[in-house]
N, C-alpha and C positions, 0 to 999 in steps of 0.2 A: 794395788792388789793386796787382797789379805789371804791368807793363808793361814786357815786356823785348826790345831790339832785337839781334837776332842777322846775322849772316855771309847773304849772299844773297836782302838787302832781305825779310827775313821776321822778324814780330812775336808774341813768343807775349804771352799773356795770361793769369794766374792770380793767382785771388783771395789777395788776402794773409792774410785769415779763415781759407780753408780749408788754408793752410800750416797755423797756427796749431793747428787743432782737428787736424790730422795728428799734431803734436811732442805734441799732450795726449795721443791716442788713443798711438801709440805707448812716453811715460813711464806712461801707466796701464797698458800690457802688462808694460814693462817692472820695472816696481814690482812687476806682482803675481809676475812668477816670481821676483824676488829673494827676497821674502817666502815664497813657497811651498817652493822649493829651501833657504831657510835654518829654513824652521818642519820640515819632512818630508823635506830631501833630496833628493839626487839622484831618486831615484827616485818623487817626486809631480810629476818634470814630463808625465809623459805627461798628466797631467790638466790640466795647461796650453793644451790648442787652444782655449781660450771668448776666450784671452787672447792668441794666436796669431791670434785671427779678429778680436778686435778693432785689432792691429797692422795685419794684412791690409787692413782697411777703411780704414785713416787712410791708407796708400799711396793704393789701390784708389778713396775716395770723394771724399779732401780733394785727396791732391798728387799724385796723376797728371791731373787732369780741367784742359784747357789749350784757350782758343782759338787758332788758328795763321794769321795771315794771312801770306799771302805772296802772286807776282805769279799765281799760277795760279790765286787761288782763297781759302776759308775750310776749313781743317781745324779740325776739332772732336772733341776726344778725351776722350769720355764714359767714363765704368765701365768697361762693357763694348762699345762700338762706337766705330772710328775713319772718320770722315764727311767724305767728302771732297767740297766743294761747288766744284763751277768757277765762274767768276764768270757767266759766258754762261747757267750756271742759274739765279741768283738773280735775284730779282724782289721782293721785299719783304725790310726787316730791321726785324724785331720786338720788342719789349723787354716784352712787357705782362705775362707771370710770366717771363723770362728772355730772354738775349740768344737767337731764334729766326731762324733763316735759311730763308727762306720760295723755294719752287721750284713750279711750274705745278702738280705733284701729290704733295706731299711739306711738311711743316715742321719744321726739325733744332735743336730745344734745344739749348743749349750748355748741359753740367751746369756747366760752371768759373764763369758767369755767370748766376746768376740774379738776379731785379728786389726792389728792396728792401722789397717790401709796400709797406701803408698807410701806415707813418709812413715813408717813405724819404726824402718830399720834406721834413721837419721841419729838417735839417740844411745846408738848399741855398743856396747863396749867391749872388748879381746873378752872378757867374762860370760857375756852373755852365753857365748858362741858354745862355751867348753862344758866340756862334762853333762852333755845331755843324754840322754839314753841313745840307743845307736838308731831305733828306727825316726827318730828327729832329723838326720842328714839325707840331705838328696844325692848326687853325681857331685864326685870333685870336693865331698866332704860341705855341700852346700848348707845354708839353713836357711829357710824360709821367714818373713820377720815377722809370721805368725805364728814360729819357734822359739821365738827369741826367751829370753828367762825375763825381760823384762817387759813384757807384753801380755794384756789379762791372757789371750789366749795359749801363750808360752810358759806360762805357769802353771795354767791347770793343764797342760797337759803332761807337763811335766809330773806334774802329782800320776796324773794316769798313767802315763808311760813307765814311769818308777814303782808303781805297784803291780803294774801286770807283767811287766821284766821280772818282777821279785817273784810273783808267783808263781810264773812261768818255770824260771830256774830250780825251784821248791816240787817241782810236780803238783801242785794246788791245784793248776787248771787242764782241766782236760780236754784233750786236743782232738780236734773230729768231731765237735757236735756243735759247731756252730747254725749251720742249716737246720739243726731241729732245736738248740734251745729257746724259747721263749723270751720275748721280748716285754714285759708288763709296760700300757700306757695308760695313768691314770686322768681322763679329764675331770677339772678342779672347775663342777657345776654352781658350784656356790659363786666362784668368783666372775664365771659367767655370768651369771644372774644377774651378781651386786655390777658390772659393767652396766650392762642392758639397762638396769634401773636407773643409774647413775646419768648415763648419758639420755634415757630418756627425760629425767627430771631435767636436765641440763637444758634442752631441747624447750621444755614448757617455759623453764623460767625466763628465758632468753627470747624467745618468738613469739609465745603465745600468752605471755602473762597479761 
């Protein structure tokens, strides 16, 4: 998991995993047009977009997907939607399949942060447990092992949970206007599109070429 502290008290947050399977997804694109361009040619890449879609998605699924806290709020930048939560909305944060940011009529997954399953809590150690904000424990002082500090989901909401407690405490955020403050959901039509096109080319070059 990284944890990265930027200019204008804002923290983004992205899994170090889905870096990871990003550099794969894009070395197995890039392998396979070396190999195609040097077996047929310049001219077998048009049958290249299976391998262009798959580049597409390691961008698109692994290392664009970012939690963002800063003093306004939780942004959350999924696939395809950028989520912008004010803190005045939030009322519950989540972890139980993913870092979730819960609002009066609405729950916002964080794709960058999801919860480690069943065996997440196998690797946990007296550390993880301590010093997390107070609304992290269940009954019996419990934690969830998609609370964990060592868990993409246990981290960023850590980040969340330590900046809206900060606020909280500061009188920054005002209490009572959750039901009417605003939730911004931007759909990212571009990336819609470049999908659609992708996998439609994907489609020709594959079945109908």
């Amino acid at each position: 998991m990284s944890r990265e502290p930027h200019a204008g008290n804002v923290e983004i947050f992205k899994a170090r995993s889905n870096r990871l399977l990003a550099w794969i997804c894009w070395s197995v694109a890039a392998f396979g047009v070396v190999v195609t361009v040097t077996a047929a040619g310049p001219a077998a890449l048009a049958g290249t977009a299976p391998l262009l879609l798959v580049a597409f998605f390691g961008w698109l699924l692994f290392w664009r997907p970012a939690v963002v806290v800063h003093d306004a709020g939780v942004t959350l930048e999924n696939p395809y939607r950028t989520i912008d939560v004010p803190w005045e909305a939030l009322v519950q944060v989540d972890t139980r399949y993913a870092l979730t940011l819960m609002t009066p009529g609405r729950k916002y997954p964080a794709w960058a942060a999801p919860a480690p399953g069943i065996w997440g809590g196998r690797n946990a150690r007296p550390e993880h447990l301590k010093g997390l904000p107070e609304t992290s424990y269940g009954p019996g002082s419990s934690v969830r092992p998609g609370d964990l500090k060592n868990t993409d989901s246990g981290a960023a909401a850590l980040m969340v949970r330590a900046r809206w407690q900060e606020r909280l405490e500061c009188g920054q955020v005002e209490a009572g206007r959750a039901e009417e403050t605003l939730v911004p959901v931007a759909v990212g039509w571009f990336r819609v599109a470049a999908t659609v096109v992708l996998a439609a080319a994907s489609y020709w070059s594959v079945f109908l070429q």
